[in-house]
ZADO-1210 file (C-alpha; in nm, 4 decimals, padded with zeros to 6 digits):
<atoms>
<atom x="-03.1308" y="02.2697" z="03.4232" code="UNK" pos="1"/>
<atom x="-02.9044" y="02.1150" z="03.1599" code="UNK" pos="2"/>
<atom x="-03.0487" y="01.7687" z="03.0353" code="UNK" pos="3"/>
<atom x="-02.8363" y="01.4966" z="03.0892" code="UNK" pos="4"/>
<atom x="-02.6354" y="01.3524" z="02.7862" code="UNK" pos="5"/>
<atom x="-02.7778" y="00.9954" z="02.7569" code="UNK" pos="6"/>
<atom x="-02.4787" y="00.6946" z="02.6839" code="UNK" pos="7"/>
<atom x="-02.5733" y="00.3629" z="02.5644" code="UNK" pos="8"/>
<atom x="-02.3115" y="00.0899" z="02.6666" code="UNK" pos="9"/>
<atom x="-02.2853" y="-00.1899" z="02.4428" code="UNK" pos="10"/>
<atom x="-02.0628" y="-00.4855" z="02.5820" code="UNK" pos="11"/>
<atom x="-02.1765" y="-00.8458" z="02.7142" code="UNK" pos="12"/>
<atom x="-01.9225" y="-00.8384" z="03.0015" code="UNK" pos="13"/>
<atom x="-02.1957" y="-00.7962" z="03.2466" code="UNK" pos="14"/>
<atom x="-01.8827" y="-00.6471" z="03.5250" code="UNK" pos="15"/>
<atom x="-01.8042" y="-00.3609" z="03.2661" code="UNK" pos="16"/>
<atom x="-02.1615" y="-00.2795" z="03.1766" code="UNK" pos="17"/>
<atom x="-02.1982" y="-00.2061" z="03.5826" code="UNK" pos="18"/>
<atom x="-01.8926" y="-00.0330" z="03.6606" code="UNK" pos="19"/>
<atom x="-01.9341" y="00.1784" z="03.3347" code="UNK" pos="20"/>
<atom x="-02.2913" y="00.2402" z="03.4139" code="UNK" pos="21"/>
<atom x="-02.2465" y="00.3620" z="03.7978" code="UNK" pos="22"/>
<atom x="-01.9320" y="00.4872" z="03.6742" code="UNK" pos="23"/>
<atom x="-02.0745" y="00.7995" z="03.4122" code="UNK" pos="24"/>
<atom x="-02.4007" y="00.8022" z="03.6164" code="UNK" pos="25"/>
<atom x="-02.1131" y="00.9462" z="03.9177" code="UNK" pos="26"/>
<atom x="-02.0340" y="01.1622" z="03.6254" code="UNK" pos="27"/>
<atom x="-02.3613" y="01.3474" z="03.5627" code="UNK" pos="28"/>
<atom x="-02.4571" y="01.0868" z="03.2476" code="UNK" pos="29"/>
<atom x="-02.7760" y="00.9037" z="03.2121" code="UNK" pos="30"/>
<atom x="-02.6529" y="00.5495" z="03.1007" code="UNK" pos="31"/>
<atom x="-02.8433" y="00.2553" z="02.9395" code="UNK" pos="32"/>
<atom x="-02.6219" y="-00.0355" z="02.9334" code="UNK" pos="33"/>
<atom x="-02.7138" y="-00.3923" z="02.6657" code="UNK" pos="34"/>
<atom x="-02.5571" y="-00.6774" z="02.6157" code="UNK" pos="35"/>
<atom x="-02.5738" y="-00.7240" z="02.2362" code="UNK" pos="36"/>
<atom x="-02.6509" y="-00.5885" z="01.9381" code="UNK" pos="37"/>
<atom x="-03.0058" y="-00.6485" z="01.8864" code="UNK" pos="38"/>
<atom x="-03.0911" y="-00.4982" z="02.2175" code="UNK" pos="39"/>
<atom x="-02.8728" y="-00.2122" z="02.1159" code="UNK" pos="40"/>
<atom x="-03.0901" y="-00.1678" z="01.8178" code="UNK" pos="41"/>
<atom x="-03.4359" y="-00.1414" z="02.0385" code="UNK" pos="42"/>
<atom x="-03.2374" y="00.1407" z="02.2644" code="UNK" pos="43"/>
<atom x="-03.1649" y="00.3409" z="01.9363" code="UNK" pos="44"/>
<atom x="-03.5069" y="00.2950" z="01.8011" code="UNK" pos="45"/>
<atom x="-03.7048" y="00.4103" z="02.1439" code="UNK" pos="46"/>
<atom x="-03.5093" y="00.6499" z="02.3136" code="UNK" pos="47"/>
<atom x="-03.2201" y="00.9649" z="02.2171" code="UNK" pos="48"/>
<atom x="-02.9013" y="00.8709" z="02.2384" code="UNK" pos="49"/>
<atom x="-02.5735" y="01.1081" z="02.2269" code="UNK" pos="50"/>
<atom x="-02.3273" y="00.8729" z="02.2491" code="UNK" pos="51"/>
<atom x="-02.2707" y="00.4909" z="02.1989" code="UNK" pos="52"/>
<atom x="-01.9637" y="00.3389" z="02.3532" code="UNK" pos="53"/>
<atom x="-01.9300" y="-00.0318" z="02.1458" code="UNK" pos="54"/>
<atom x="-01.7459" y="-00.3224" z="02.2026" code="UNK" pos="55"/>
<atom x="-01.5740" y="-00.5053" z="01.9502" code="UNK" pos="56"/>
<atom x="-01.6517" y="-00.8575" z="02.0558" code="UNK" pos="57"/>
<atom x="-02.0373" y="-00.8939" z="02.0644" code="UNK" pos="58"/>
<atom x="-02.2354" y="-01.2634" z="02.0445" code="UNK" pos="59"/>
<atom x="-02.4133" y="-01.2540" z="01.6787" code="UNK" pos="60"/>
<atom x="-02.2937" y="-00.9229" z="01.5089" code="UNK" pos="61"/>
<atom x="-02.0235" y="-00.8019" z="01.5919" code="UNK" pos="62"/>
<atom x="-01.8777" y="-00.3861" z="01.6825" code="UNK" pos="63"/>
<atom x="-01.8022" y="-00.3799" z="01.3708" code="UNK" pos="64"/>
<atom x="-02.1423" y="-00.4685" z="01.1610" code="UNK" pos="65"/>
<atom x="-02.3077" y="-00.2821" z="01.4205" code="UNK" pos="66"/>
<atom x="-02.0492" y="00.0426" z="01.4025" code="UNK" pos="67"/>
<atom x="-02.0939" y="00.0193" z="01.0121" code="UNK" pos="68"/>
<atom x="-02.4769" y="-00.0320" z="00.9982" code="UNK" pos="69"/>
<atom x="-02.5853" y="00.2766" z="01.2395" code="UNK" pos="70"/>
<atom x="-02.3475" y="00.5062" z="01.0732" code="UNK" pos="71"/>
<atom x="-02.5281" y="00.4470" z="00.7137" code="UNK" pos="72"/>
<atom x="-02.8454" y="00.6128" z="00.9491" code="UNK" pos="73"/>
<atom x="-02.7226" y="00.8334" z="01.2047" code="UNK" pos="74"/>
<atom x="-02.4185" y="01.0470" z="01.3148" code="UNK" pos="75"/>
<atom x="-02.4578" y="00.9646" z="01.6863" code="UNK" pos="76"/>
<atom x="-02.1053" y="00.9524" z="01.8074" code="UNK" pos="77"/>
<atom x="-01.9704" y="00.5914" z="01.8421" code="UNK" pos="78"/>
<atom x="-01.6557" y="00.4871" z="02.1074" code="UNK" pos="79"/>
<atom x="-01.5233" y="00.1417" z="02.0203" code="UNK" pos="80"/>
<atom x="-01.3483" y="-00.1011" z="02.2573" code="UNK" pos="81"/>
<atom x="-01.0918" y="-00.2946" z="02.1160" code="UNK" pos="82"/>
<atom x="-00.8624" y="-00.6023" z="02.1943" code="UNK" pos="83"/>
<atom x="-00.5093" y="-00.4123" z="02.3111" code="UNK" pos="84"/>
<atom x="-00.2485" y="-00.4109" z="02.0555" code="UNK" pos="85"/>
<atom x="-00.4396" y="-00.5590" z="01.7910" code="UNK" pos="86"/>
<atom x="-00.3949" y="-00.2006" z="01.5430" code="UNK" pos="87"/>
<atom x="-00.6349" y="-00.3870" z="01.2584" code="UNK" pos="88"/>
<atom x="-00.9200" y="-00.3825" z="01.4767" code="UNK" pos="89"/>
<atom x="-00.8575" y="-00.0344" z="01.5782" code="UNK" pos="90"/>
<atom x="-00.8035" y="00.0698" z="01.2098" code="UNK" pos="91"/>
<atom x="-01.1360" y="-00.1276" z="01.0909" code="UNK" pos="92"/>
<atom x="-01.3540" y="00.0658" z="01.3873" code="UNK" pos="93"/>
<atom x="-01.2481" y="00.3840" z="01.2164" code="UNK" pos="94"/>
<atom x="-01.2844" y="00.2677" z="00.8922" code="UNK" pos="95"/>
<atom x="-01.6022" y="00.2160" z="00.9790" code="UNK" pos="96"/>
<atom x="-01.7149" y="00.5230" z="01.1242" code="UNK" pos="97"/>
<atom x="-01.7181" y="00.5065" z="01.4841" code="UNK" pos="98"/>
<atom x="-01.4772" y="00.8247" z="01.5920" code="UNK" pos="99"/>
<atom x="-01.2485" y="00.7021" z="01.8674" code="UNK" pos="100"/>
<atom x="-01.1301" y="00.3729" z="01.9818" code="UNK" pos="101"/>
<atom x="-01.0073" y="00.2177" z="02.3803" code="UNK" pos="102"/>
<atom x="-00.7916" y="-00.0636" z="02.4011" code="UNK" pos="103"/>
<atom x="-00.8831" y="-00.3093" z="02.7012" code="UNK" pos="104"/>
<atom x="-00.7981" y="-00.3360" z="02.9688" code="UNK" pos="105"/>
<atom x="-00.8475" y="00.0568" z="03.0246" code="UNK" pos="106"/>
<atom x="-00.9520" y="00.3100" z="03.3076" code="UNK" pos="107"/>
<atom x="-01.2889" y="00.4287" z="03.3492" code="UNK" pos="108"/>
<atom x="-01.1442" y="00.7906" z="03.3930" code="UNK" pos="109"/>
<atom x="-00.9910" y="00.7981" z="03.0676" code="UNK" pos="110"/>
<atom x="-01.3340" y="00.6889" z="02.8516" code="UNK" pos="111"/>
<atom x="-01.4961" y="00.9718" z="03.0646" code="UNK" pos="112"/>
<atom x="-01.2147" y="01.1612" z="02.9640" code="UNK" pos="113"/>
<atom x="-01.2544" y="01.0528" z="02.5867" code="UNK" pos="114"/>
<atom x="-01.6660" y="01.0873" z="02.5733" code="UNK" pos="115"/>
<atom x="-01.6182" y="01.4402" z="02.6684" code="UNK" pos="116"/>
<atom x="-01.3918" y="01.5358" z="02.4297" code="UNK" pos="117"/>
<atom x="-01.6226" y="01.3245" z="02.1661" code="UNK" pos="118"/>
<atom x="-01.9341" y="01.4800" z="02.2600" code="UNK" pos="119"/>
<atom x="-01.7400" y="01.7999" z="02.2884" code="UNK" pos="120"/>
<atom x="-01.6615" y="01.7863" z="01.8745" code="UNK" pos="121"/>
<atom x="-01.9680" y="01.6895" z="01.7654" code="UNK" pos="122"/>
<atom x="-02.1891" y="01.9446" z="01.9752" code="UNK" pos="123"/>
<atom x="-02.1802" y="02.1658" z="01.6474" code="UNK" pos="124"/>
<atom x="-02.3924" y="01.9759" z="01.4741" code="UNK" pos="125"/>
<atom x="-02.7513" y="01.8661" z="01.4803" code="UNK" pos="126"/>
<atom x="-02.8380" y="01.6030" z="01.6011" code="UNK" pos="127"/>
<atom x="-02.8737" y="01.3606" z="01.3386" code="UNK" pos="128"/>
<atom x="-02.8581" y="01.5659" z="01.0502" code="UNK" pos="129"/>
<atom x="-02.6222" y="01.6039" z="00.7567" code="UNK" pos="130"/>
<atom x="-02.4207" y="01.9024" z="00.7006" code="UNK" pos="131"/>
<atom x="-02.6859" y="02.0610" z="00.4638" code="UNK" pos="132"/>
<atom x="-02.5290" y="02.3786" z="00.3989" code="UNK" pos="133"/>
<atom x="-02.1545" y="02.2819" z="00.4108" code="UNK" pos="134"/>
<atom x="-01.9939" y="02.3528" z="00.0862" code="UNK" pos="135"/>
<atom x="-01.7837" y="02.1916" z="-00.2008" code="UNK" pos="136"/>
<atom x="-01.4212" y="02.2114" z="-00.1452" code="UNK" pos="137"/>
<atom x="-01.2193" y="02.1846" z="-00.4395" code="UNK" pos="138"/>
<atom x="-00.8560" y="02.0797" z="-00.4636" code="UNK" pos="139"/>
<atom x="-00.6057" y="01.9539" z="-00.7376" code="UNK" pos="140"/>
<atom x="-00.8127" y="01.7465" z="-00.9690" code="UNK" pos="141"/>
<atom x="-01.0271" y="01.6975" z="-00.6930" code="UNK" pos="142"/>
<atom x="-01.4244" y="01.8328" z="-00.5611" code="UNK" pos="143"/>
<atom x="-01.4710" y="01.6911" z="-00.1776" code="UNK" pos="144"/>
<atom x="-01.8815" y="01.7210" z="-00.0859" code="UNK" pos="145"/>
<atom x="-01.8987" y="01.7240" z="00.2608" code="UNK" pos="146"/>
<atom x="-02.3131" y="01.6649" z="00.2339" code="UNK" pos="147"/>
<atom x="-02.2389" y="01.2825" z="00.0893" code="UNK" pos="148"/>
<atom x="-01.8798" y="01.2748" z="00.1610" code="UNK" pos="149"/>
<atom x="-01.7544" y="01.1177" z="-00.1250" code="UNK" pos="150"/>
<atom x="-01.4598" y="01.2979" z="-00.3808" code="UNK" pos="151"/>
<atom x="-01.5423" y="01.3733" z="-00.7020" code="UNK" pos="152"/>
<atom x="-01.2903" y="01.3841" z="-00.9857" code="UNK" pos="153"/>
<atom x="-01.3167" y="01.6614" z="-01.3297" code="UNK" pos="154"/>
<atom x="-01.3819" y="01.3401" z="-01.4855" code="UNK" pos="155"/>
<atom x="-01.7126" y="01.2584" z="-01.2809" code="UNK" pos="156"/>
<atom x="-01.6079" y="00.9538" z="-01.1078" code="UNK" pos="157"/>
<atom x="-01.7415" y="00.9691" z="-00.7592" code="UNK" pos="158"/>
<atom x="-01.4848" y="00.8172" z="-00.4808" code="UNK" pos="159"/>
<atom x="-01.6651" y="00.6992" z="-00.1712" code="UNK" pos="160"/>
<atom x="-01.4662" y="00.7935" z="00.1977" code="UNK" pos="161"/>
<atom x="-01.4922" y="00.5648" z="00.4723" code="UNK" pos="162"/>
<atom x="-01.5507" y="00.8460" z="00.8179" code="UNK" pos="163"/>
<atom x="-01.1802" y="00.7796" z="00.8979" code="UNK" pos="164"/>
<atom x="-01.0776" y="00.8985" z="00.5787" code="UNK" pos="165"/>
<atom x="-01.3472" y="01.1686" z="00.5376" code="UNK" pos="166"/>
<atom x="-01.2207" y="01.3353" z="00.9045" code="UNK" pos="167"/>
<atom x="-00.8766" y="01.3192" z="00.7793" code="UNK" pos="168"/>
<atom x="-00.8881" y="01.4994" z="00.4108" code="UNK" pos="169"/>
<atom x="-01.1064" y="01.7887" z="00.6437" code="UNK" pos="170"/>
<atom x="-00.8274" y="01.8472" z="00.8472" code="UNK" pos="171"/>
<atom x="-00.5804" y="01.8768" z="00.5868" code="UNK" pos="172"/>
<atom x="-00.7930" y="02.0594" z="00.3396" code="UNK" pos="173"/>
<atom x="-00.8357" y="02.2755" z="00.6585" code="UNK" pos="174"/>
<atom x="-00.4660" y="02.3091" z="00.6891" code="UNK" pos="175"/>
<atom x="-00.2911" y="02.3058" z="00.3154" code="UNK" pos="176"/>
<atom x="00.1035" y="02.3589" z="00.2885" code="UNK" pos="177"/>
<atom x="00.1525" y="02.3145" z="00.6682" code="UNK" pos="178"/>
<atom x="00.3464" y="01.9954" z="00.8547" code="UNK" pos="179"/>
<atom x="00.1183" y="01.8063" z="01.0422" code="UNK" pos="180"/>
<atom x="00.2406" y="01.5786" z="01.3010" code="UNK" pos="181"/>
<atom x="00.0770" y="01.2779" z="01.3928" code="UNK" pos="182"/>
<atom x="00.0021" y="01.3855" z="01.7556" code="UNK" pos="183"/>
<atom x="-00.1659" y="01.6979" z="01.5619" code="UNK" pos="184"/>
<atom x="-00.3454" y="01.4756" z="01.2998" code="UNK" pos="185"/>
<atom x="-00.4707" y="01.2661" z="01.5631" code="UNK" pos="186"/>
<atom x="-00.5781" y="01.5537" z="01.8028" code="UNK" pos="187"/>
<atom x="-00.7529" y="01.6845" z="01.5462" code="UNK" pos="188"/>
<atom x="-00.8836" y="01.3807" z="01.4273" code="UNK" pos="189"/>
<atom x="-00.9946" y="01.2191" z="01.6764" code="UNK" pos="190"/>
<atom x="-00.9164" y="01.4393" z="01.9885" code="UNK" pos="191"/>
<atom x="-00.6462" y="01.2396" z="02.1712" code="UNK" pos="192"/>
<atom x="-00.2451" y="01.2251" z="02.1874" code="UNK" pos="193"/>
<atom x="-00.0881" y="00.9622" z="01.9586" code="UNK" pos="194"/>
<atom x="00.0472" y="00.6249" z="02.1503" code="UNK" pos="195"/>
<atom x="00.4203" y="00.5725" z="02.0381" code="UNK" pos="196"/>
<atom x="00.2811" y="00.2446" z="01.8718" code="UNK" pos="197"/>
<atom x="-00.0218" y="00.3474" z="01.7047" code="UNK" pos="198"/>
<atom x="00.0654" y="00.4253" z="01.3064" code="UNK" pos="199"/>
<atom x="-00.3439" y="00.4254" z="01.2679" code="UNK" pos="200"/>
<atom x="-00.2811" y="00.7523" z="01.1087" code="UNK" pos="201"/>
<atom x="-00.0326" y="00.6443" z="00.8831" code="UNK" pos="202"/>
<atom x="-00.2088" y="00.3902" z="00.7950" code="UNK" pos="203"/>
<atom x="-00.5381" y="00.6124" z="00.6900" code="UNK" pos="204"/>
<atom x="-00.2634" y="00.8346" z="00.5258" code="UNK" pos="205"/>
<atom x="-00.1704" y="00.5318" z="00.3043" code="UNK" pos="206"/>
<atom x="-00.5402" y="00.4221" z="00.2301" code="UNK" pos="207"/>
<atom x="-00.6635" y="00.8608" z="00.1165" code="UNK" pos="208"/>
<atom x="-00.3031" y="00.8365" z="-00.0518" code="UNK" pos="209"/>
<atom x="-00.4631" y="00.5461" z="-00.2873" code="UNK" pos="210"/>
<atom x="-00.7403" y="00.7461" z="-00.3152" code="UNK" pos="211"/>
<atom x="-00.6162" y="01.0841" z="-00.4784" code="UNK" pos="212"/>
<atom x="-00.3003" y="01.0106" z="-00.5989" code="UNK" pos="213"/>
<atom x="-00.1894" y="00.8972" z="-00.9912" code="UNK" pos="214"/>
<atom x="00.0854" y="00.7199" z="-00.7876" code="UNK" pos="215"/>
<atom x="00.0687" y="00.6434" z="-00.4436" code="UNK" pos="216"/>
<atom x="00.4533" y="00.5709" z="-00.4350" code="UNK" pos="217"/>
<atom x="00.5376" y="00.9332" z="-00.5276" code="UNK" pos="218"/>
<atom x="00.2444" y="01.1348" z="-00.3940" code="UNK" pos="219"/>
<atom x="00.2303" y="01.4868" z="-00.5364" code="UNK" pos="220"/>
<atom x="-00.0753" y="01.5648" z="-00.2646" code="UNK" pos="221"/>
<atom x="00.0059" y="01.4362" z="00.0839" code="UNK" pos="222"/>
<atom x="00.3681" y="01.4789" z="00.0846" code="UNK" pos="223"/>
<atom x="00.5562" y="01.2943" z="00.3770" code="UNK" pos="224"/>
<atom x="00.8607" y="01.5506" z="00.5279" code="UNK" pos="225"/>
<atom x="01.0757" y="01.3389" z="00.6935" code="UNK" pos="226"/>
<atom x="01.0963" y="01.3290" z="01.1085" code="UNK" pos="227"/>
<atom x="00.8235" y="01.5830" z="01.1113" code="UNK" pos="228"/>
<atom x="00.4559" y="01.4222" z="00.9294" code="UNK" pos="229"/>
<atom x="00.2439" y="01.5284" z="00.6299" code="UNK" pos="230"/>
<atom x="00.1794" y="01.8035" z="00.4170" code="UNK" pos="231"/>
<atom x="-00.1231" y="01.8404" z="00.1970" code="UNK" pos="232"/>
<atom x="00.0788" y="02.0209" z="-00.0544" code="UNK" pos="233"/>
<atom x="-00.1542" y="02.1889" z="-00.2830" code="UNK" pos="234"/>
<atom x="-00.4090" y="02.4829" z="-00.3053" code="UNK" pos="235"/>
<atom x="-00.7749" y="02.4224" z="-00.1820" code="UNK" pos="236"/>
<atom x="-01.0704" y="02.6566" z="-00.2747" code="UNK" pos="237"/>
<atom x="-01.1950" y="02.6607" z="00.0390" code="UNK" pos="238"/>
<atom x="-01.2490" y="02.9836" z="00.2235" code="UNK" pos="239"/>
<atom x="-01.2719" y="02.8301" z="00.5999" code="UNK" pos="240"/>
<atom x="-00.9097" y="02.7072" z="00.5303" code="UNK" pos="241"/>
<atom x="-00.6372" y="02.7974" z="00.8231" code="UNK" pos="242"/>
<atom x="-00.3595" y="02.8402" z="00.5833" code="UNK" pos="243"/>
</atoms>
Protein backbone atom coordinates (compact mmCIF):
# COMPACT_ATOMS: atom_id res chain seq x y z
CA UNK A 1 0.00 0.00 0.00
CA UNK A 2 0.96 3.50 -1.13
CA UNK A 3 2.19 5.68 1.93
CA UNK A 4 0.29 8.56 2.51
CA UNK A 5 1.72 12.02 1.38
CA UNK A 6 2.11 13.87 4.74
CA UNK A 7 0.85 17.98 4.61
CA UNK A 8 1.82 20.31 7.24
CA UNK A 9 -0.74 23.26 7.61
CA UNK A 10 0.64 26.36 8.81
CA UNK A 11 -2.08 29.08 9.69
CA UNK A 12 -3.24 30.41 13.28
CA UNK A 13 -6.92 30.53 12.24
CA UNK A 14 -7.67 27.64 14.41
CA UNK A 15 -11.35 27.13 11.96
CA UNK A 16 -9.04 26.67 8.80
CA UNK A 17 -6.43 24.49 10.43
CA UNK A 18 -9.66 22.00 11.19
CA UNK A 19 -11.52 22.15 8.12
CA UNK A 20 -8.18 21.84 6.12
CA UNK A 21 -7.06 19.06 8.32
CA UNK A 22 -10.41 16.78 8.14
CA UNK A 23 -10.65 18.19 4.83
CA UNK A 24 -7.22 16.33 2.98
CA UNK A 25 -7.42 13.60 5.68
CA UNK A 26 -11.18 12.88 3.49
CA UNK A 27 -8.70 13.07 0.73
CA UNK A 28 -6.31 10.21 1.51
CA UNK A 29 -3.53 12.88 3.17
CA UNK A 30 -1.98 12.55 6.51
CA UNK A 31 -2.15 16.22 7.84
CA UNK A 32 -0.30 17.93 10.76
CA UNK A 33 -1.75 21.25 11.25
CA UNK A 34 0.45 24.42 13.67
CA UNK A 35 -0.31 27.53 14.45
CA UNK A 36 2.98 29.41 13.93
CA UNK A 37 6.14 29.32 12.77
CA UNK A 38 8.19 27.99 15.46
CA UNK A 39 5.97 25.01 15.83
CA UNK A 40 6.24 24.65 12.12
CA UNK A 41 9.93 24.42 12.54
CA UNK A 42 9.71 21.34 15.25
CA UNK A 43 7.25 19.48 12.52
CA UNK A 44 10.04 19.90 9.82
CA UNK A 45 12.78 18.90 12.12
CA UNK A 46 10.94 15.48 13.52
CA UNK A 47 8.91 14.15 10.97
CA UNK A 48 8.84 13.96 6.59
CA UNK A 49 6.99 16.31 5.13
CA UNK A 50 5.89 16.52 1.25
CA UNK A 51 4.16 19.46 1.26
CA UNK A 52 3.73 22.69 3.39
CA UNK A 53 0.69 24.81 2.75
CA UNK A 54 1.75 28.52 4.56
CA UNK A 55 -0.07 31.35 5.46
CA UNK A 56 1.01 34.70 4.93
CA UNK A 57 -0.07 36.29 8.15
CA UNK A 58 1.64 34.36 11.04
CA UNK A 59 2.19 35.95 14.89
CA UNK A 60 6.22 36.48 15.11
CA UNK A 61 7.63 35.55 11.58
CA UNK A 62 5.80 35.84 9.12
CA UNK A 63 4.96 33.33 5.49
CA UNK A 64 7.31 35.06 4.15
CA UNK A 65 10.61 34.70 6.54
CA UNK A 66 9.45 31.33 7.03
CA UNK A 67 8.87 30.56 2.98
CA UNK A 68 12.42 32.17 2.47
CA UNK A 69 14.29 30.45 5.38
CA UNK A 70 13.20 26.62 4.59
CA UNK A 71 13.85 27.05 0.97
CA UNK A 72 17.73 28.02 1.70
CA UNK A 73 17.47 24.05 3.30
CA UNK A 74 15.02 22.07 1.58
CA UNK A 75 12.94 21.78 -1.68
CA UNK A 76 9.79 20.53 0.09
CA UNK A 77 7.04 22.06 -1.91
CA UNK A 78 5.53 25.21 -0.24
CA UNK A 79 1.58 26.55 -0.98
CA UNK A 80 1.16 30.11 0.29
CA UNK A 81 -2.10 31.77 1.38
CA UNK A 82 -2.40 35.19 0.62
CA UNK A 83 -4.65 38.30 1.39
CA UNK A 84 -7.05 38.42 -2.02
CA UNK A 85 -6.09 40.98 -4.44
CA UNK A 86 -3.12 42.11 -2.79
CA UNK A 87 -0.63 40.91 -6.19
CA UNK A 88 2.69 42.12 -3.99
CA UNK A 89 2.17 39.55 -1.54
CA UNK A 90 1.53 37.00 -4.12
CA UNK A 91 4.62 38.17 -6.13
CA UNK A 92 6.93 38.22 -2.81
CA UNK A 93 5.71 34.35 -1.92
CA UNK A 94 7.17 33.43 -5.27
CA UNK A 95 9.97 35.46 -5.04
CA UNK A 96 10.66 33.67 -2.31
CA UNK A 97 10.41 30.24 -3.30
CA UNK A 98 7.29 28.78 -2.26
CA UNK A 99 5.70 27.41 -5.82
CA UNK A 100 2.04 28.35 -5.83
CA UNK A 101 -0.03 30.84 -4.07
CA UNK A 102 -4.30 30.89 -2.83
CA UNK A 103 -5.95 33.99 -2.29
CA UNK A 104 -8.48 33.91 0.78
CA UNK A 105 -11.24 33.41 1.06
CA UNK A 106 -10.88 30.12 -1.18
CA UNK A 107 -12.44 26.51 -1.51
CA UNK A 108 -11.01 23.61 0.06
CA UNK A 109 -11.52 21.68 -3.31
CA UNK A 110 -9.43 23.90 -5.22
CA UNK A 111 -6.09 23.69 -2.69
CA UNK A 112 -6.72 19.86 -3.01
CA UNK A 113 -6.90 20.53 -6.48
CA UNK A 114 -3.62 22.72 -6.41
CA UNK A 115 -1.48 20.23 -3.89
CA UNK A 116 -1.99 17.59 -6.41
CA UNK A 117 -0.86 19.22 -9.21
CA UNK A 118 2.20 20.57 -6.85
CA UNK A 119 3.12 17.32 -5.57
CA UNK A 120 2.44 16.02 -9.03
CA UNK A 121 5.62 18.36 -10.51
CA UNK A 122 7.88 17.81 -8.04
CA UNK A 123 7.52 13.86 -7.77
CA UNK A 124 10.65 13.77 -10.19
CA UNK A 125 12.87 14.68 -7.87
CA UNK A 126 14.36 13.42 -4.67
CA UNK A 127 13.33 14.27 -1.96
CA UNK A 128 15.39 16.92 -0.70
CA UNK A 129 18.13 16.81 -2.95
CA UNK A 130 19.60 19.14 -5.55
CA UNK A 131 19.58 18.40 -9.12
CA UNK A 132 23.14 16.83 -9.01
CA UNK A 133 23.44 15.75 -12.43
CA UNK A 134 21.40 18.47 -14.27
CA UNK A 135 23.55 20.28 -16.67
CA UNK A 136 24.77 23.84 -17.70
CA UNK A 137 22.59 25.49 -20.15
CA UNK A 138 24.13 28.08 -22.07
CA UNK A 139 22.44 30.96 -23.87
CA UNK A 140 23.42 34.44 -25.39
CA UNK A 141 26.09 35.75 -23.13
CA UNK A 142 24.65 33.70 -20.65
CA UNK A 143 25.62 29.95 -18.56
CA UNK A 144 22.31 29.02 -16.30
CA UNK A 145 23.52 26.12 -13.49
CA UNK A 146 20.61 24.49 -12.53
CA UNK A 147 22.73 22.71 -9.38
CA UNK A 148 23.04 26.45 -7.60
CA UNK A 149 20.69 28.20 -9.80
CA UNK A 150 22.32 31.26 -10.28
CA UNK A 151 23.40 32.74 -14.17
CA UNK A 152 26.69 33.15 -14.94
CA UNK A 153 27.96 35.71 -17.43
CA UNK A 154 31.48 35.11 -20.04
CA UNK A 155 32.65 37.69 -17.76
CA UNK A 156 32.33 35.53 -14.44
CA UNK A 157 29.87 37.51 -12.61
CA UNK A 158 27.51 35.14 -10.94
CA UNK A 159 23.65 36.43 -10.93
CA UNK A 160 21.65 34.91 -8.11
CA UNK A 161 17.65 33.75 -9.18
CA UNK A 162 15.05 34.03 -6.74
CA UNK A 163 12.78 30.21 -7.42
CA UNK A 164 10.21 32.41 -9.27
CA UNK A 165 12.66 33.53 -11.58
CA UNK A 166 14.72 30.29 -11.73
CA UNK A 167 11.20 28.23 -12.82
CA UNK A 168 10.62 30.81 -15.35
CA UNK A 169 14.14 31.07 -17.44
CA UNK A 170 13.61 26.80 -17.38
CA UNK A 171 10.61 27.06 -19.16
CA UNK A 172 11.73 29.36 -21.70
CA UNK A 173 15.16 27.96 -22.14
CA UNK A 174 12.94 24.81 -22.54
CA UNK A 175 10.96 26.51 -25.20
CA UNK A 176 13.35 29.13 -27.30
CA UNK A 177 11.78 31.08 -30.41
CA UNK A 178 8.19 30.01 -29.48
CA UNK A 179 5.16 32.54 -28.12
CA UNK A 180 4.34 31.79 -24.80
CA UNK A 181 1.16 32.95 -23.40
CA UNK A 182 0.69 33.76 -19.98
CA UNK A 183 -1.92 31.00 -19.31
CA UNK A 184 1.04 28.70 -20.82
CA UNK A 185 3.82 30.41 -18.72
CA UNK A 186 1.82 30.04 -15.76
CA UNK A 187 0.70 26.37 -16.42
CA UNK A 188 3.96 25.58 -16.79
CA UNK A 189 5.14 27.52 -14.10
CA UNK A 190 3.27 26.95 -11.60
CA UNK A 191 0.54 24.48 -12.87
CA UNK A 192 -2.64 26.60 -12.86
CA UNK A 193 -4.72 28.88 -15.44
CA UNK A 194 -3.90 32.61 -15.26
CA UNK A 195 -6.72 34.91 -13.36
CA UNK A 196 -7.62 37.85 -15.81
CA UNK A 197 -6.02 40.11 -13.02
CA UNK A 198 -2.97 38.42 -12.10
CA UNK A 199 0.18 40.09 -14.23
CA UNK A 200 2.47 37.97 -11.55
CA UNK A 201 4.05 36.71 -14.64
CA UNK A 202 4.64 39.84 -16.14
CA UNK A 203 5.86 41.03 -13.42
CA UNK A 204 8.68 38.08 -12.98
CA UNK A 205 9.13 38.76 -16.79
CA UNK A 206 10.13 42.38 -15.89
CA UNK A 207 12.37 41.41 -12.81
CA UNK A 208 14.62 38.12 -15.29
CA UNK A 209 14.32 41.04 -17.99
CA UNK A 210 16.67 43.22 -15.49
CA UNK A 211 18.54 40.38 -15.06
CA UNK A 212 19.88 39.39 -18.65
CA UNK A 213 19.30 42.20 -20.59
CA UNK A 214 21.99 45.33 -21.54
CA UNK A 215 18.64 47.23 -21.67
CA UNK A 216 15.63 46.18 -20.16
CA UNK A 217 13.60 48.81 -22.24
CA UNK A 218 14.56 47.12 -25.55
CA UNK A 219 15.12 43.48 -24.62
CA UNK A 220 16.96 41.53 -27.32
CA UNK A 221 16.19 38.09 -25.10
CA UNK A 222 12.59 37.94 -23.89
CA UNK A 223 10.92 39.66 -26.63
CA UNK A 224 7.21 40.74 -25.90
CA UNK A 225 4.84 39.98 -29.35
CA UNK A 226 2.06 41.95 -28.93
CA UNK A 227 -1.65 40.33 -27.96
CA UNK A 228 0.02 37.00 -27.86
CA UNK A 229 3.11 36.87 -24.71
CA UNK A 230 6.87 36.24 -24.76
CA UNK A 231 9.45 34.87 -26.76
CA UNK A 232 12.85 33.87 -25.52
CA UNK A 233 14.34 34.82 -28.77
CA UNK A 234 17.69 33.32 -28.93
CA UNK A 235 19.55 29.92 -29.29
CA UNK A 236 20.14 27.77 -26.08
CA UNK A 237 22.72 24.87 -25.93
CA UNK A 238 20.61 22.78 -24.33
CA UNK A 239 19.77 19.39 -25.73
CA UNK A 240 16.39 18.71 -23.57
CA UNK A 241 15.07 21.91 -25.35
CA UNK A 242 11.37 21.52 -27.08
CA UNK A 243 12.18 23.81 -29.86
Amino acid sequence: MEKRRHILVVDDDREIRQLLQAYLEQNGYRVTAVGEGKAMSRVLEEQRIDLVVLDLMLPGADGLELCRNLRVKSRIPIIMLTARGDEMDRILGLEMGADDYLPKPFNPRELLARIKVVLRRSAALPYDQPETTARAIRFADWTLDPVARHLESSAGVVVPLSGAEYRLLKVFLEHPNRVLNRDQLLDLTQGRDADPFDRSIDVLVSRLRRRLEDDPKDPGIIKTVRGEGYVFAVQVNNPGSTA
